[in-house]
C-alpha positions as CSV (number, residue, x, y, z in Angstrom):
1,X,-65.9,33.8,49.1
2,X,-66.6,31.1,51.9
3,X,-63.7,28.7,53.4
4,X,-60.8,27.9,51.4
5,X,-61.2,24.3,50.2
6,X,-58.6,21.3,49.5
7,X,-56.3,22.7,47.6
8,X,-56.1,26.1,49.0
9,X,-55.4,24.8,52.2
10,X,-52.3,22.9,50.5
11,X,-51.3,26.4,48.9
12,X,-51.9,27.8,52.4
13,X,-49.4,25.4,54.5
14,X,-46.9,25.7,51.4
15,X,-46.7,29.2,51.5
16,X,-46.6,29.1,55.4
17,X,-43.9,26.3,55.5
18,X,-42.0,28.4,52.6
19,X,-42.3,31.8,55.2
20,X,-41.2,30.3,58.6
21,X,-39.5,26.7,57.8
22,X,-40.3,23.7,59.5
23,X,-38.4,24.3,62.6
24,X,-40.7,26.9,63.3
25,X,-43.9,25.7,62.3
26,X,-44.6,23.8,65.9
27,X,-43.2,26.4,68.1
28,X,-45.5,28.5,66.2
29,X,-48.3,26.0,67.0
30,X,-47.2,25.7,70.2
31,X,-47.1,29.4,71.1
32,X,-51.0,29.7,69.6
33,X,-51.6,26.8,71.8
34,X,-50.6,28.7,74.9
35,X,-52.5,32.0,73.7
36,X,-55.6,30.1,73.8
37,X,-55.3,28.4,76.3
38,X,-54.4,31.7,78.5
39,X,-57.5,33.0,76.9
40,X,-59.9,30.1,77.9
41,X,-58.5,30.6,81.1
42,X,-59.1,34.6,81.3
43,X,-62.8,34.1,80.0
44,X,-63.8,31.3,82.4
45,X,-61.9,33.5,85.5
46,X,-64.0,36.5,84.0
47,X,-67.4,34.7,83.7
48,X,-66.7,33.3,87.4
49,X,-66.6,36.9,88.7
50,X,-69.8,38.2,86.9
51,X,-71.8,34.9,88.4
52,X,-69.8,35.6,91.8
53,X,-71.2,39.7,91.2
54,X,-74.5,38.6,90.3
55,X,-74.6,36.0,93.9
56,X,-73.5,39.1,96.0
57,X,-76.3,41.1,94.3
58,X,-79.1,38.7,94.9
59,X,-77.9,38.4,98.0
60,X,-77.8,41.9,99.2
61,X,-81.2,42.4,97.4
62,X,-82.4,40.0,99.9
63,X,-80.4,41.2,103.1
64,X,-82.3,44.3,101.8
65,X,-85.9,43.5,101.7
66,X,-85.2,41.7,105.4
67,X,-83.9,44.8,106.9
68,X,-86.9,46.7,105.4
69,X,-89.4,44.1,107.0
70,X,-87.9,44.0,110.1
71,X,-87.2,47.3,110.7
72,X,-91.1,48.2,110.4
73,X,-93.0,48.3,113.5
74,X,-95.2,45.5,114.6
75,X,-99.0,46.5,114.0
76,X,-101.8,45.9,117.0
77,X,-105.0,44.3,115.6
């Protein structure tokens, strides 16, 4: 059972342009369009904030580790 080939996909837009009519075949198209493009959107804003988490992380990490140094007394040799 793998992809539908040539003629199924003619049986396919058939039965879809049987169902909804060609009037609503682009508007159809048109609202999937949207949906993933609103998705793209959403992912790339999502995987901007988890590299924007992950820059504040290092970065505290870092402010960290400096505290920890400097905050330790200076030894006499």
């Amino acid at each position: 059972m793998g992809m539908p080939q040539g003629m199924e996909w003619i049986v396919i837009f058939v039965v879809v342009l049987l169902l909804f009519g060609a009037k609503k075949i682009p508007e159809l198209a048109r609202g999937l369009g949207k949906s993933m493009g609103e998705f793209k959107k959403a992912r790339e804003e999502f995987e901007r904030e988890i590299k924007h988490s992950e820059a504040e992380a290092s970065k505290s990490d870092d402010e960290v580790k400096i505290k920890e140094v400097a905050g330790k007394e200076p030894r006499e040799i």
